[in-house]
C-alpha positions as CSV (number, residue, x, y, z in Angstrom):
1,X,9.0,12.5,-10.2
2,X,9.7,8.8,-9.3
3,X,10.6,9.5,-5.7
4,X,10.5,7.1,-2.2
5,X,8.5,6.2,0.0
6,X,10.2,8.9,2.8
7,X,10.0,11.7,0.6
8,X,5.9,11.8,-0.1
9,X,5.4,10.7,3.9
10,X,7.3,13.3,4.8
11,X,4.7,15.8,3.0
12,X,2.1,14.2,4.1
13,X,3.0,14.6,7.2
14,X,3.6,18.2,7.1
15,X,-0.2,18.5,5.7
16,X,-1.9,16.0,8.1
17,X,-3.1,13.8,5.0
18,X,-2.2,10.4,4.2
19,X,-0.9,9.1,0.7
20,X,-2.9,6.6,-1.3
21,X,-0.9,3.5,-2.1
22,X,-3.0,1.4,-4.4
23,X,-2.2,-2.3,-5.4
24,X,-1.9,-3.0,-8.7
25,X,-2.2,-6.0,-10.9
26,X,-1.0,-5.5,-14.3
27,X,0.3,-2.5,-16.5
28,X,-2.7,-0.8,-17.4
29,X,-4.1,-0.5,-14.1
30,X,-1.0,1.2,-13.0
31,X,-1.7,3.8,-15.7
32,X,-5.4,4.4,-14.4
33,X,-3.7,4.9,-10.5
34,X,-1.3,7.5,-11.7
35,X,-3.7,9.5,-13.9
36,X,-6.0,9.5,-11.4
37,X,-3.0,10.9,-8.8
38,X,-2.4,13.6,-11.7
39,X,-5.9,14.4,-11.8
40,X,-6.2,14.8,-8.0
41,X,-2.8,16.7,-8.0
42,X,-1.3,14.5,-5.5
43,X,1.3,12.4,-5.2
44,X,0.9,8.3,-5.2
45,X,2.1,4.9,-4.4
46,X,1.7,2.3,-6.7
47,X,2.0,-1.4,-4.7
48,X,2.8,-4.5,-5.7
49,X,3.0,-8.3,-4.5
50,X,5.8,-10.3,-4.6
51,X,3.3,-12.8,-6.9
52,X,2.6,-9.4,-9.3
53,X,6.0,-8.0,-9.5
54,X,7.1,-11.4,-10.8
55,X,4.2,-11.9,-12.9
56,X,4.4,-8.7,-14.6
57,X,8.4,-8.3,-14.1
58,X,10.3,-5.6,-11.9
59,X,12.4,-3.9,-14.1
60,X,9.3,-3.6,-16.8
61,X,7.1,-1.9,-13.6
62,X,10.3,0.5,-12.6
63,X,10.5,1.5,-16.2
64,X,7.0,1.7,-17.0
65,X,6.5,3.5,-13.7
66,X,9.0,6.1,-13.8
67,X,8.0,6.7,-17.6
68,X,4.4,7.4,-16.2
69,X,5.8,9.4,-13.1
70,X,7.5,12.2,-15.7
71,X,4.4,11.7,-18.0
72,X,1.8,13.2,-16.0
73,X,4.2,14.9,-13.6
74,X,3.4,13.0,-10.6
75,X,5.7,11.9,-7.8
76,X,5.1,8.1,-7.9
77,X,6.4,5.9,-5.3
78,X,7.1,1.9,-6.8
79,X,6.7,0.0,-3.3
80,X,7.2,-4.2,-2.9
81,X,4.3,-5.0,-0.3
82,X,4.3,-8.0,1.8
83,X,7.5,-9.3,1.4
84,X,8.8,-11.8,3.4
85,X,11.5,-13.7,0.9
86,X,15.2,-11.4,1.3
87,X,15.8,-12.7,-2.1
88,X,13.1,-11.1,-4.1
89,X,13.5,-8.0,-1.9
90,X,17.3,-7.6,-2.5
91,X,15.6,-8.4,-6.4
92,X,13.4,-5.5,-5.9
93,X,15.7,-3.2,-4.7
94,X,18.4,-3.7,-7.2
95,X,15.7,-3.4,-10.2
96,X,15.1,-0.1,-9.0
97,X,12.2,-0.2,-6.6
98,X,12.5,3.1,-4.3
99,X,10.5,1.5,-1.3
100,X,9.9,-2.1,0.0
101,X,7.8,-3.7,3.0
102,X,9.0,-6.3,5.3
103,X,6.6,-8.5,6.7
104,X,8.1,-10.0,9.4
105,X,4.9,-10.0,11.3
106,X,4.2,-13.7,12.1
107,X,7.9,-14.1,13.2
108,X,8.3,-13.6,17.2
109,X,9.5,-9.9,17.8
110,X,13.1,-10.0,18.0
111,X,13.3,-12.4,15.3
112,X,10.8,-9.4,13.3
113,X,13.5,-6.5,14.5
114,X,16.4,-8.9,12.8
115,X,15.0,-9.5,9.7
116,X,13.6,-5.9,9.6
117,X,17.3,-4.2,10.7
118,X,18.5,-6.3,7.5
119,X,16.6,-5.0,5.0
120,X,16.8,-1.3,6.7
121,X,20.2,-1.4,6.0
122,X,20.4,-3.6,2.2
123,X,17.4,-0.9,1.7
124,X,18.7,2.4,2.2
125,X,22.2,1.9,1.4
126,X,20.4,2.0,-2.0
127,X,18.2,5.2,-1.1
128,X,15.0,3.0,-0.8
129,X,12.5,3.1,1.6
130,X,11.3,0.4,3.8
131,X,7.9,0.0,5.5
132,X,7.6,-3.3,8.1
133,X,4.5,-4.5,10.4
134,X,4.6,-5.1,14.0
135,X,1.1,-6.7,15.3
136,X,-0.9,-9.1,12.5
137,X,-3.6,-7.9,10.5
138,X,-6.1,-10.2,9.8
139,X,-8.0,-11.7,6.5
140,X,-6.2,-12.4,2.9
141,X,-3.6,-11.1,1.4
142,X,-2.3,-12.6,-2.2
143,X,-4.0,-15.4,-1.8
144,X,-2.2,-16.0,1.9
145,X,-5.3,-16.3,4.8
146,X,-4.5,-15.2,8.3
147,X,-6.2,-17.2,10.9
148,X,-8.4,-15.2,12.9
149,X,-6.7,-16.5,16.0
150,X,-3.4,-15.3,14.6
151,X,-4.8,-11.7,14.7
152,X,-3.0,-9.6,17.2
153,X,-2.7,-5.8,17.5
154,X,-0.3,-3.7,17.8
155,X,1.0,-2.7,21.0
156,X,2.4,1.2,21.6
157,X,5.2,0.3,23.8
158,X,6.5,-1.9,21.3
159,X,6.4,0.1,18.6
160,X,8.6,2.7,19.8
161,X,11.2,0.0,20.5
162,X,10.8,-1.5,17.1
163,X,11.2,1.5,15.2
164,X,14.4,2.4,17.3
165,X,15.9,-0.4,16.7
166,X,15.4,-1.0,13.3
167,X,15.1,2.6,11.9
168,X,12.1,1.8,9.7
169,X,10.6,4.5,7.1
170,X,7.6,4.0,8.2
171,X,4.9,0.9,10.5
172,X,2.1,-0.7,9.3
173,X,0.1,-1.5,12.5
174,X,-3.0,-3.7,13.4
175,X,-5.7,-1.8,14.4
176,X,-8.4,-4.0,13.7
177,X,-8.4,-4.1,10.0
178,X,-8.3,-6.8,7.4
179,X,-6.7,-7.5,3.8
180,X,-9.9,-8.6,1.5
181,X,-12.6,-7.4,3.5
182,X,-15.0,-5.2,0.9
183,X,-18.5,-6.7,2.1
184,X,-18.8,-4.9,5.1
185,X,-17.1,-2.2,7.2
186,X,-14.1,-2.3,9.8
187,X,-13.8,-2.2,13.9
188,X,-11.6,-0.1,14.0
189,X,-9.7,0.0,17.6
190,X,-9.3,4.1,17.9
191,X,-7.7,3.6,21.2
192,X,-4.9,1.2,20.7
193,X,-4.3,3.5,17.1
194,X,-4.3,6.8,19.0
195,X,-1.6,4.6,21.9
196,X,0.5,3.9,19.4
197,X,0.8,7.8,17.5
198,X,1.2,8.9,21.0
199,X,3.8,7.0,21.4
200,X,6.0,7.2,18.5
201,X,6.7,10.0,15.6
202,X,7.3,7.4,12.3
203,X,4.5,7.5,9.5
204,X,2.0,4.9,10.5
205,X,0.4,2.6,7.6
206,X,-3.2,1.3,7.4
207,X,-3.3,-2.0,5.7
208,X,-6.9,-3.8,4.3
209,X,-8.4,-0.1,3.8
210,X,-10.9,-0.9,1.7
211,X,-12.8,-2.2,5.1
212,X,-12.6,1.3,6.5
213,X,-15.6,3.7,6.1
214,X,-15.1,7.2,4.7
215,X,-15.7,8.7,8.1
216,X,-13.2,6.7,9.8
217,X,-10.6,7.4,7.2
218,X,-10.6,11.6,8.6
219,X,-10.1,9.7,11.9
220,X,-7.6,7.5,11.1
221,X,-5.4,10.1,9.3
222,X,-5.8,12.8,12.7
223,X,-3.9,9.5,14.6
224,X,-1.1,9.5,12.6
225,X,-1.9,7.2,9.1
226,X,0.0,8.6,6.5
227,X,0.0,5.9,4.0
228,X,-3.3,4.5,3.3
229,X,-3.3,1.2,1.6
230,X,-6.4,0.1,-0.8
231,X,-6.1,-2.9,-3.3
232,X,-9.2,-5.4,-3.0
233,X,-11.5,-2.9,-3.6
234,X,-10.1,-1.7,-7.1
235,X,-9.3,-5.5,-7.6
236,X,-13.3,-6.5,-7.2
237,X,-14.8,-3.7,-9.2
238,X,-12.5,-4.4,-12.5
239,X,-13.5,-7.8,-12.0
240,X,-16.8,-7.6,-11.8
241,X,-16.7,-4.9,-14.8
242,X,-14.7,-7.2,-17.4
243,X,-16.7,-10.1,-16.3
244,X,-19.7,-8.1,-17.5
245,X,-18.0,-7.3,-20.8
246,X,-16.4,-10.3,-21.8
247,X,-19.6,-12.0,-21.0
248,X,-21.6,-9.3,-23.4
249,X,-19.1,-8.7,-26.1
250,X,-18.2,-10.9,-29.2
251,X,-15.3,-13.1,-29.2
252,X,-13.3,-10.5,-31.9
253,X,-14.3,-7.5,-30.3
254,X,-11.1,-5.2,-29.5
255,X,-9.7,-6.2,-25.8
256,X,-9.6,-2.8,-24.8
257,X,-13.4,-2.5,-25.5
258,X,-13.7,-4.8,-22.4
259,X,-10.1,-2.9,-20.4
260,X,-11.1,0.4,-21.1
261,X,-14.3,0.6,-19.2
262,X,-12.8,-1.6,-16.2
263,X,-9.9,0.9,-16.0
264,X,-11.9,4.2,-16.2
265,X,-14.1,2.3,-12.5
266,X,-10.5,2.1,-11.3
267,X,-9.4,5.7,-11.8
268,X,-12.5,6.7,-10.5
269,X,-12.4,4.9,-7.5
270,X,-8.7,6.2,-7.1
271,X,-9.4,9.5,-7.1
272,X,-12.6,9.3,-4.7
273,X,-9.9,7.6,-2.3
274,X,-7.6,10.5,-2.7
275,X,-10.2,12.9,-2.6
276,X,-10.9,11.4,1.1
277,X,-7.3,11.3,2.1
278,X,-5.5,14.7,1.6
279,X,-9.2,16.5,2.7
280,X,-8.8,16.5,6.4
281,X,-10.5,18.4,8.5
C-alpha cells in the first residue's frame, strides 16, 4: 500500500486521470488526505517541504504514512517536493521516502540535467521515484517568492531532451501556473502544455493547482497531467477554520475541539479535488 511515485502514475496513466498530491503540514492533516483518498477509492500522494519534513521529522511521516497506507488500504505515495539541498534528499531517501522532487529549476539547463541525473540515480538505486521541473513556475512556495520576471515556461523541445537525459519519473512544467495563488483563477497556456505532451511520453506534473479552475483541470489532465499538485488551498481553509475556533473557544477547551473541525474542511476539500481528477471525460 505505501507504493512510489511510478507505480500510481503509471495507473493513472492507463485511465487518463491524474493523482492528487496534496501538501501537508503536520500529522493530522496527513490523516484527513488519506481518508479522504480511501473514501474516494483512489490512490494519493501526500507532499511535503523540506521545511515540514524537518519540522515534523522523516522517519516519523514514513512510519506514520505507511501505517495509514495499510490502515485504510490506500496506495499512498510519501514525496519530498521542492528540494533543492542533495543532503536532505539523500536524508529523505534513506528515511524511506519512495519519491522525491528536484528543483533544479532556477539553475541554467545543463547545470538542471546534472543535478537532476544525480539524484535519478542516488534515487532509484533505492527504488524511489523522482519528479524534477524544467521552466519556473511563478508565486510562493514555502515561504520562497519567485520574481515574476524569473517566470519562464516550459519549452517542448527541451523537455524531451531533459527527460532523456536524466531519466526522470516524471516533469513538472510551467504552464502559466503559480504556487500560493487561491484569490483568483490561472492563465493557463493550453498551447505550450499540449507542445510539450506532444512531444514527450513521461507523466507531466501541475504545480500551484489550487489557481486552476475545475474546468480547466478535465483539460489539463486530456494534455498529459498526471499528478496534480494542491497545497495552499487546504493550507488557507484550516487556517481560517482554527482561527475561528481558537478565537471562539475557551482557553481549556479540548485542542481537537478546534483540529477536528479544520480537518473534516480538509478531507472535504481532498476528496472534491479527487472527485475532479480521476472523472474525465
Amino acid at each position: 500500500m505505501y507504493t512510489t511515485l511510478k507505480n500510481v502514475l503509471a495507473e493513472a496513466s492507463q485511465l487518463t486521470m491524474a493523482v492528487g498530491a496534496f501538501n501537508t503540514h503536520n500529522l493530522e492533516m496527513t490523516q484527513a488526505i488519506i481518508k479522504a483518498a480511501s473514501n474516494q477509492k483512489t490512490p494519493v500522494i501526500i507532499q511535503t517541504s523540506e521545511g515540514t519534513a524537518q519540522y515534523v521529522g522523516m522517519k516519523t511521516l514514513v512510519a506514520v504514512v505507511s501505517s495509514l497506507a495499510k490502515e485504510f488500504g490506500v496506495n499512498v505515495v510519501l514525496h519530498l517536493d521542492h528540494a533543492k539541498n542533495w543532503d536532505i534528499i539523500r536524508e529523505a531517501v534513506d528515511a524511506g521516502y519512495t519519491s522525491v522532487m528536484f528543483d533544479g529549476s532556477s539553475l541554467p539547463f545543463k547545470d538542471n540535467i546534472l543535478g537532476t541525473k544525480r539524484v535519478v540515480e542516488y534515487a532509484h538505486a533505492a527504488g524511489v521515484s523522482v519528479e524534477a521541473e524544467l521552466g519556473t513556475v511563478g508565486g510562493t512556495e514555502d515561504g520562497i517568492v519567485v520574481n515574476p520576471d524569473a517566470v519562464r515556461l516550459t519549452e517542448p523541445e527541451d523537455a524531451a531532451e531533459f527527460i532523456d537525459k536524466t531519466n526522470i519519473d516524471a516533469l513538472a512544467v510551467a504552464i502559466g501556473t503559480n504556487h500560493g495563488q487561491y484569490k483568483s483563477k490561472t492563465n493557463i497556456n493550453f498551447d505550450v502544455l499540449d507542445s510539450i505532451h506532444a512531444a514527450v511520453e513521461a507523466p507531466l506534473v501541475i504545480h500551484g493547482g489550487t489557481g486552476v479552475s475545475d474546468d480547466d483541470i478535465h483539460h489539463v489532465i486530456n494534455s498529459g497531467i498526471r499528478k496534480f499538485n494542491v497545497g495552499t488551498e487546504l493550507l488557507v481553509n484550516w487556517n481560517r477554520k482554527s482561527k475561528e475556533l481558537y478565537g471562539i473557544n475557551k482557553e481549556n477547551t479540548s485542542n481537537r475541539n478546534n483540529v477536528v473541525p479544520a480537518l473534516e474542511i480538509v478531507q472535504e476539500i481532498v476528496e472534491h479535488k479527487i472527485s475532479l481528477f480521476k472523472n474525465i471525460d
